[in-house]
N, C-alpha and C positions, 0 to 999 in steps of 0.2 A: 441309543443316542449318546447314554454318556460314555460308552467306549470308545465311541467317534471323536467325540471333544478329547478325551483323553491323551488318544493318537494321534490328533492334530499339533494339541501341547506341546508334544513330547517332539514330534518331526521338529515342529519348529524352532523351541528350545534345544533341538540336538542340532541343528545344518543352519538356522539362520540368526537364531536370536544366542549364540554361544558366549560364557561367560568371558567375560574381555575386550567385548569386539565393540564398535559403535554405530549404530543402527538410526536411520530414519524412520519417522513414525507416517505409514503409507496412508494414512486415513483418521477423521476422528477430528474433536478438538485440537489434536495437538499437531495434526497432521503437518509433515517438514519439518518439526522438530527432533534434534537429534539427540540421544541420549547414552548414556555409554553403561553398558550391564556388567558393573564392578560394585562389589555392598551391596548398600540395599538392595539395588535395581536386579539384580542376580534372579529376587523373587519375584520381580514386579513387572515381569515382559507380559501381562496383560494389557498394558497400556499402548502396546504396539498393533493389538486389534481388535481392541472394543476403548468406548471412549470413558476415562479414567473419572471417577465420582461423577457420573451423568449427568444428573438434578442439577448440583454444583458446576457444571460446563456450562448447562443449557442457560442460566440463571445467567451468568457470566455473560454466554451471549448476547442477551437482553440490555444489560446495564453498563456494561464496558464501553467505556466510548473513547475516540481518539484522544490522545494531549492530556486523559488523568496522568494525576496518581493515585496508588494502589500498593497500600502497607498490605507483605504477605506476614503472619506472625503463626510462626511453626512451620518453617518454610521447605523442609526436609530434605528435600535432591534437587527441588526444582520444577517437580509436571505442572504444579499452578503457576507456578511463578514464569516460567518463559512461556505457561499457555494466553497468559493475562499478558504478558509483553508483545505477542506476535496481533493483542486484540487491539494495543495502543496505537502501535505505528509510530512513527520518527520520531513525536515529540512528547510522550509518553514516559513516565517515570516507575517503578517498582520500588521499594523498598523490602526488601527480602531477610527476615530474620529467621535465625536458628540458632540455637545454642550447642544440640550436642555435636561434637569437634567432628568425628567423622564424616556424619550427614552436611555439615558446610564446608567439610572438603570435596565432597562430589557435589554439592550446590554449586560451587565454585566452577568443578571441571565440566559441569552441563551448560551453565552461561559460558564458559569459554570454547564452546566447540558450536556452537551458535551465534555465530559474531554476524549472520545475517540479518538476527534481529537490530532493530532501528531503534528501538524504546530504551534508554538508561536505565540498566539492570542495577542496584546496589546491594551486596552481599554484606549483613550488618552480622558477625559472629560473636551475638547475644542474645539471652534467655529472656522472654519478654515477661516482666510481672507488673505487681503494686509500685514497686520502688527499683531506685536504680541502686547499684552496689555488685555482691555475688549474691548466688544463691547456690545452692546444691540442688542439682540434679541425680535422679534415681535413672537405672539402666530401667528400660523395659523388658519386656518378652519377644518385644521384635524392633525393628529397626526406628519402625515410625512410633513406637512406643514408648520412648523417653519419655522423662516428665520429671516435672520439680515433685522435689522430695516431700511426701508426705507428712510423714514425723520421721519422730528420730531415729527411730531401726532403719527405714530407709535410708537416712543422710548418711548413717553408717554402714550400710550394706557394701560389700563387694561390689564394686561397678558404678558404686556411686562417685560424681566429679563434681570439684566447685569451679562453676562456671560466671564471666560477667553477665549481668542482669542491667536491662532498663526498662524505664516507663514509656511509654509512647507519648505522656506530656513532657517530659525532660526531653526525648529524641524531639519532639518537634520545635522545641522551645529551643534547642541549640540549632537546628540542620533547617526549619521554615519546609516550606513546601507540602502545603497541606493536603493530605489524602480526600480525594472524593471516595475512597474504599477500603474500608478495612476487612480480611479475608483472615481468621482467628482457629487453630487448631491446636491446642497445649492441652492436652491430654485429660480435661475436666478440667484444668486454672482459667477458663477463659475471664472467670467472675473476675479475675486479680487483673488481668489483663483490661478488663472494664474500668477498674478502681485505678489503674493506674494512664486512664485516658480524658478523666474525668473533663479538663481545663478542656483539652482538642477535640471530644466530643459536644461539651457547650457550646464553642465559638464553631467549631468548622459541621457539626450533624452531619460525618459520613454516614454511607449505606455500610451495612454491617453484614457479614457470614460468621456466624459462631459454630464450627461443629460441637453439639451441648453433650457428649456421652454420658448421656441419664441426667444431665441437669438442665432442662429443657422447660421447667417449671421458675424454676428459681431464676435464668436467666431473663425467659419472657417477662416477669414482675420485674427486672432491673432494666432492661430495656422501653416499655411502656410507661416507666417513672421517668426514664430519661428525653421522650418523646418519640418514640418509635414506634410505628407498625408494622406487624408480621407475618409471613408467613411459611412453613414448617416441612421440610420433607423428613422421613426417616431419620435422618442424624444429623440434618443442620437448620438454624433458623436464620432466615432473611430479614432481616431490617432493614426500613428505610423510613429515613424521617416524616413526620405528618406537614403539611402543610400549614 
């Protein structure tokens, strides 16, 4: 069986899904959306036939509804962000953040080759924390693996970049337009990214997605303080506010 998957891969990544080219996704959450396999994407033609973070799609399915908004933060190429745009419809908003420069240069070139979507995509090229200003970002190991610098051998490493930085209370406090959802993946900062929502989670109680990479303990006691209820697949937690 797995020599079959293997051979399928590879046909397809060799005649259909070719680095360069830009391809519709036939099926799936994301299905009609078009994406183009340049960067990241080079590795990530899984997405063209199985449906890309399941749990996180089907979840989406559920609670997306026409005419939000929906802050993506760690927005990387784009599969959330035009998946959650094709779920809005016309009058529907995104706010789509990324910091490392690369990954919002094809964030950018995927909402521009998708001009059928109807939902106001906003491509914000900033690092989301505690506070606004810069911060230094650490290269990862892979593409979707950037992340604010740990300490300080990181901030000095090779590959590291000072990028701007903001709060999601400073963004909402200039731009309005209050998220019904926030969708959160920064590499373990999600905590910072909570710390710097504090005001727009009091007043507005979006639903929340935190992918927690091992900090799934520490998040649920900050979210439950804030008045949240949860719950949990593998590698992300749902909040939604209690009633």
């Amino acid at each position: 069986m797995t020599g079959l998957k293997d051979l399928f891969t590879h046909l397809i990544t060799s005649f259909w899904l070719r680095p360069g080219t830009v391809r519709r996704v036939p099926f799936g959450a994301q299905r009609g959306l078009r994406f183009e396999l340049r960067g990241p994407l080079e590795k990530r033609v899984s997405i063209f036939y199985k449906t890309y973070e399941k749990a996180v799609s089907e979840w989406l399915d559920h609670h997306v509804q026409p005419g939000m908004t929906v802050y993506v933060v760690g927005a990387h190429v784009g599969v959330h962000v035009l998946g959650i745009a094709k779920r809005l419809g016309d009058d529907g908003h995104v706010v789509a953040f990324e910091g490392w420069p690369e990954n919002f240069t094809y964030l950018k070139r995927n909402i521009a080759i998708n001009p059928q979507l109807d939902a106001t995509i906003e491509p914000v090229a900033a690092c989301v924390t505690a506070e606004s200003g810069t911060i230094q970002m650490a290269q990862g190991a892979a593409d979707g693996k950037h992340h604010i610098a740990n300490d300080a051998k990181e901030e000095h490493a090779s590959g590291s970049i000072e990028v701007p930085a903001v709060s999601l209370d400073d963004y909402y406090a200039e731009n309005g337009n209050p998220p019904a959802l926030i969708l959160v993946d920064v590499e373990g900062h999600e905590a910072d990214v909570l710390r710097g929502a504090t005001h727009l989670i009091a007043e507005q109680k979006p639903m929340l997605i935190l992918e927690h990479h091992g900090k799934a303990d520490t998040l649920r006691k900050k979210l439950k303080a804030l008045g949240y209820s949860l719950t949990r697949s593998p590698r992300h937690l749902y909040a939604t506010p209690m009633s």
